[in-house]
N, C-alpha and C positions, 0 to 999 in steps of 0.2 A: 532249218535246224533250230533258230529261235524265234520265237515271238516278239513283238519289242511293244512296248509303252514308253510314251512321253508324259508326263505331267511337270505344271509347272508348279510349286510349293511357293506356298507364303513366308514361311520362315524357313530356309533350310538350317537354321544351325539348330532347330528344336526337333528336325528332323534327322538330322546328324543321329544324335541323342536316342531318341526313337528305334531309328534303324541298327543301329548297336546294341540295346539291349535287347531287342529282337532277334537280333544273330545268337544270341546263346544258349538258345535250344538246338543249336548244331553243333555236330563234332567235329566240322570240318569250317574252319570262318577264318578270312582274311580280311582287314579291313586297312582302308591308309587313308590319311587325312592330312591336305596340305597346311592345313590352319591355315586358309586363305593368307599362305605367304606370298607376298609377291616374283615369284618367278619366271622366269622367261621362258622356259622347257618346260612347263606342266601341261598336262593333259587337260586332269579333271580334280576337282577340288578334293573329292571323296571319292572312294570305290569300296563297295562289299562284294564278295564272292563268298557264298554260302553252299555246303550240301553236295559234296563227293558224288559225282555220277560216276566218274574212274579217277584212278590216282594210280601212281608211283611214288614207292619211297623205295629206299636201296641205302646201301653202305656206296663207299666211294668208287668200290671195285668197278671202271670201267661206266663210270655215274655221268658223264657229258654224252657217250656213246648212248644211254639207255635214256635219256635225257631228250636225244636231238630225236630216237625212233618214235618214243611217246609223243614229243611236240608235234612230230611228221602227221602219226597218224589219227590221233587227235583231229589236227586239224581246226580249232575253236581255240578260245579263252582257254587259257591254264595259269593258276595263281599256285605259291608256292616259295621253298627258299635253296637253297646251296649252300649251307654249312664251306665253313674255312678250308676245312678236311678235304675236301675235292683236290685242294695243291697234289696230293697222295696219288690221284687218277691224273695230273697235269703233266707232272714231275716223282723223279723216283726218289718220293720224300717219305715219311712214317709221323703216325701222331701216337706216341706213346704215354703222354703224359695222364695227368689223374683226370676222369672224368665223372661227375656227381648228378650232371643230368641226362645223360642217356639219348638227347634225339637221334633220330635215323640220319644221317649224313645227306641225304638230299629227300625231298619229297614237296611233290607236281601234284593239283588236282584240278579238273573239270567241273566247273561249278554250276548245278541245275539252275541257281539265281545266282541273277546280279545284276547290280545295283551301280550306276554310274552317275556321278552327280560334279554339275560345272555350273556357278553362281545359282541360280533359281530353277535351273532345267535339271529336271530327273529322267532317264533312261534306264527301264527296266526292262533286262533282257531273261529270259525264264527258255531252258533248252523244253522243247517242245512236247517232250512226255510229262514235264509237270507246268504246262502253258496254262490249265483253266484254275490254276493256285492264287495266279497273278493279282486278280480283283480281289481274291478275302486276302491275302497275304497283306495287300496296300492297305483298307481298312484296318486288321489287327494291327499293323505297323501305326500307324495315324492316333491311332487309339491308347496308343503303348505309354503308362506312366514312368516317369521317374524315380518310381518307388526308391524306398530307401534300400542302397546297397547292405548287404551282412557288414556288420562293421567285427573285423576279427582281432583280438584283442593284439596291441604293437610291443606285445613282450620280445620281438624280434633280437638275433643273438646275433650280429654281424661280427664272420671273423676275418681276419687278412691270410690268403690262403700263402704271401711272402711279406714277414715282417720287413721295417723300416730298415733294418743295420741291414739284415738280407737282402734288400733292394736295391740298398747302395753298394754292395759288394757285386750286386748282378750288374748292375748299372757300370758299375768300375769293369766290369769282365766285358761287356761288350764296348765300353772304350777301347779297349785293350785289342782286342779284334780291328777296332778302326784303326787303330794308329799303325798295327802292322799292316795296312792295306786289305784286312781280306773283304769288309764293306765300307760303304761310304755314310751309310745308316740304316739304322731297323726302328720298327717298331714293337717295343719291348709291352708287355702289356701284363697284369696284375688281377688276381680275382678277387671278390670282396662276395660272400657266401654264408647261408645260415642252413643247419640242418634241424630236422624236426619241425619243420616249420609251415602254418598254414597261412595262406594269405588269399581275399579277396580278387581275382585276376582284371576283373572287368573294374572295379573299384582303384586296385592300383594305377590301371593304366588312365583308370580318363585322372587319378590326381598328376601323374610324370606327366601326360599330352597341356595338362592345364597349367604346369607353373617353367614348362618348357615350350609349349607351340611352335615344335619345330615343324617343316616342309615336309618331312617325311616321317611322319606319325606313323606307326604300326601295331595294331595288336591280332595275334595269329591262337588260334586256338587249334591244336591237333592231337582230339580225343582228352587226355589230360595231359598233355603238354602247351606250354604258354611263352608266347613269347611280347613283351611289353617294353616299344620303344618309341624312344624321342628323338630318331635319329635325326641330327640339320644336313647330311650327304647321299648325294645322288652318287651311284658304282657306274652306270651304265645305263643311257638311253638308245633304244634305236628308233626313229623317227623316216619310214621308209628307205631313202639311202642315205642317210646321215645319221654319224653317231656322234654322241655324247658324253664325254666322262668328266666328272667334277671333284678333284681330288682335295680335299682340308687338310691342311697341315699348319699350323698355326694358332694357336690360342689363349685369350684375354678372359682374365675377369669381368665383373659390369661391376658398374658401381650403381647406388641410387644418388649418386650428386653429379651433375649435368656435367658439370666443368670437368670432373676428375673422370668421367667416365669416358667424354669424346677426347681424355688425354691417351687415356687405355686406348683404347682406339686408335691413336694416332703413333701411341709408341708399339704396338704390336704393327704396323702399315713399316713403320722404319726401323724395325728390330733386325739385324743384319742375321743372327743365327734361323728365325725364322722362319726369313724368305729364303735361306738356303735349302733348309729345310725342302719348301715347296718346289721352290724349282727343281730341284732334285727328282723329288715324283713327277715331277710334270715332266722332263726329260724320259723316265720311266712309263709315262702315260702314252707317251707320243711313239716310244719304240713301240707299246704293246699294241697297241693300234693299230702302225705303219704293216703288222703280219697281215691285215684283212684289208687293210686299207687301198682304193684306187690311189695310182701312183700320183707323192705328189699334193695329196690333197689333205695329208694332216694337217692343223692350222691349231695357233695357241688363241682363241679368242678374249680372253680375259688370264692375268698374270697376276698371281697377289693381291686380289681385289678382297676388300673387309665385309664382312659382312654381319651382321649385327644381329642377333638371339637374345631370347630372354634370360638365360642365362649366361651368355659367355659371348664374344666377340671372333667371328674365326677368320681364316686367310683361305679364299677358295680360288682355284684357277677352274677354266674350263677349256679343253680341248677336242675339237671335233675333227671327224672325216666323213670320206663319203664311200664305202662300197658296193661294189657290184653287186646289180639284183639276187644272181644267182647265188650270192654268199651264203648260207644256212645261218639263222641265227644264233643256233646253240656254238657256232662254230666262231662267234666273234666276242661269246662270253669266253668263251674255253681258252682262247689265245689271251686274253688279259685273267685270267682268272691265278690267283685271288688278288684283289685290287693294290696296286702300289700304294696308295694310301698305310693300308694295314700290311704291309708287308716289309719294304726297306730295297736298297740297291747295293750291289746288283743281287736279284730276287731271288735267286737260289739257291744264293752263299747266307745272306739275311735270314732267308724259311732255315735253315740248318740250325744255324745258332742259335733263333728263336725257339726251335723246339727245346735247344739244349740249356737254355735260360729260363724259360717260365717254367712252371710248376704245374699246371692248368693245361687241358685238350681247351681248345678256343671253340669247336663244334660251331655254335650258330653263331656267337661271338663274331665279329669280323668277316662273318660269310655275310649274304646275302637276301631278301628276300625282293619279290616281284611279279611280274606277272608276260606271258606272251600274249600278244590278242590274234584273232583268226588271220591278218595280213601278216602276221610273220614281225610285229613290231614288237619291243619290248620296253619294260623301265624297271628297272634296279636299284635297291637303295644300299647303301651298306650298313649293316648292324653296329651300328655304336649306341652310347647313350643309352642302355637297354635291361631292362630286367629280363632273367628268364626263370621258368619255375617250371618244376615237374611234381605234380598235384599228386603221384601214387610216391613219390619217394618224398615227400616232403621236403623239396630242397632249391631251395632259390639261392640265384647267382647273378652278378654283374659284376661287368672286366671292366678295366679301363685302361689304355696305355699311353705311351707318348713315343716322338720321333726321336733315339740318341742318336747325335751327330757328333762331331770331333767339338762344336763346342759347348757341347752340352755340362751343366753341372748337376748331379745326382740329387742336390738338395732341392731345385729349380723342375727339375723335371717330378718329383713326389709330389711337389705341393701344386704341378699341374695337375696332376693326378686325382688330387684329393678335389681341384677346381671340378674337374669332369665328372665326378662321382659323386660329390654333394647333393644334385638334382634325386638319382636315384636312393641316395641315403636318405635323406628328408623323406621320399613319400612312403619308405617303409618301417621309419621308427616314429612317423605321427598318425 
């Protein structure tokens, strides 16, 4: 069904580069880049997936069932994302709030190329009706300049889609919710949005990939739709019978003075509201699991571990199991879907009042994006950190939220906010 090539590159980060702006003469491009982080579950350093052979995209209506039949028969690579909105196909929940960019609530495609690259080794896999592309494709690709991006002018008008007093009032409303019992926390989250507005997409994303380098770098192109992220969280890995989930809940400034900065560090490791925080999801992690899970076999492998970014310092646990062969894949996202992380506990009282508190449909926000490969394996990131822009409505958007817990302070939790969203501010007002 495919062809494959190996080559081994001299410089892959020059080819990184290369092979991204080479993707932009498609309407269909998914690309991730670990920035050669050091992680323990990664695959491959980089992945492209170029060029719609088939695709699904759908609204949520009944989106994991049309999902698991497309993967079935498929049968190959499928890259792709899962918007938040899916909770709606999960659970008998509604997203009624405003929404400014429009994407289709899930959409899968089959990529005639693709590109798979781990330290100096490249694998090109080309589905076999465009196999004799392969040889000019690599040369054009090799060839490909750096040319200077459109620089488009940074008159950019970012506004708060929930002022400051508003946020503290929302923020005090779902206190309010915790202390009578009805969660234990959510996560509330905020949008920060400019309308009339044109921007560079391939230009913003390599500035957020380059003053962030986070593990799960993302820029997705679908048709004029754009999704441009720095996410540092993995949602879901499946790694034959073991899965994988890496929930962050926890987060530091950095400083640029050594001493003050491994202090941050150490007071976010021993900060009592923020390992509750996590643990909490990770309690949350381990139920959602335990649905697909061989009995017995969920395990917390790492608890509160820190973990250090260019921007910000975060607190990651990781929890794995192990399932039966027979399990469907689409069928061990759907059971955890949408990530405790971005959701709160217990999950269906949390998604309630979240809808009733933001202002903002979260669509790709907080959903997903990844890919299945032909053994039925998968890897997941989850959308934070992230710009998104829809190119015919002229309108870019980025969320950011945080965990309110009973000892959360509203003033504490804004200015986390504004920590998280700084990255994507800077690279669109310079």
């Amino acid at each position: 069904m495919r062809t494959k090539q190996i080559h081994k590159l001299e410089n892959p980060d020059i080819f990184k580069n290369q092979l991204l702006i080479w993707a932009q003469q498609f309407d269909d491009v998914v690309w991730f880049d670990s920035n050669n982080y050091n992680q323990k579950h990664g695959n491959y350093d980089a992945v492209l997936a170029v060029d719609a052979f088939t695709c699904i995209q759908t609204d949520y209506h009944q989106g994991f069932e049309k999902l698991k039949e497309y993967q079935t028969n498929v049968n190959d690579w499928i890259f792709g994302y899962i918007t938040y909105d899916l909770k709606n196909d999960v659970e008998d929940l509604k997203s009624v709030n405003f929404d400014g960019l429009g994407f289709p609530d899930l959409y899968f495609f089959q990529p005639k190329k693709l590109f798979l690259l781990k330290d100096n080794i490249l694998e090109i896999q080309y589905l076999n009706v465009v196999q004799e592309e392969i040889h000019s494709d690599f040369e054009v690709i090799t060839h490909c300049d750096d040319v200077q991006q459109e620089h488009l002018p940074n008159d950019i008008k970012i506004k708060l889609r929930i002022h400051k007093d508003e946020y503290f009032e929302k923020v005090n409303n779902m206190l309010a919710h915790i202390y009578r019992g009805d969660i234990y926390e959510a996560n509330f989250c905020q949008e920060f949005y400019a309308e009339d507005t044109a921007i560079n997409p391939l230009e913003t994303y390599k500035k957020l990939n380059t003053i962030s380098n986070p593990p799960f770098a993302t820029f997705i192109k679908c048709a004029n739709k754009y999704l441009l992220s720095a996410s540092p969280e993995r949602y879901l890995k499946k790694n034959g019978e073991t899965i994988i989930s890496q929930p962050i809940k926890g987060t530091a400034k950095r400083s640029k003075n050594l001493e003050e900065d491994a202090q941050l560090k150490s007071n976010l490791l021993h900060d009592e509201k923020e390992r509750s925080e996590n643990i909490m999801i990770v309690d949350l992690v381990r139920n959602d699991l335990s649905k697909t899970a061989i009995k017995g076999s969920v395990m917390v492998e790492e608890l509160c571990e820190i973990y250090t970014f260019d921007q910000v310092h975060q607190m990651i646990s990781t929890v794995t199991s192990k399932v039966e062969a027979s399990t469907h894949p689409v069928d061990i996202i759907k059971s955890t879907f949408p990530m405790g992380s971005m959701t709160g506990a217990p999950k269906i009282s949390a998604m309630k009042i979240i809808e009733e508190l933001e202002e903002t449909k979260r669509g790709l926000y907080s959903g997903t994006v990844g890919y299945f490969s032909p053994e039925g394996n998968f890897d997941f990131n989850v959308v934070i950190r992230s710009i998104l822009y829809n190119e015919s409505k002229q309108y870019v958007s980025y969320s950011v939220g945080g965990a309110i817990t009973s000892k959360s302070n509203p003033l504490k939790e804004y200015e986390e906010c504004l920590v998280k969203a700084k990255a994507m501010r800077t690279v669109l007002e310079n």
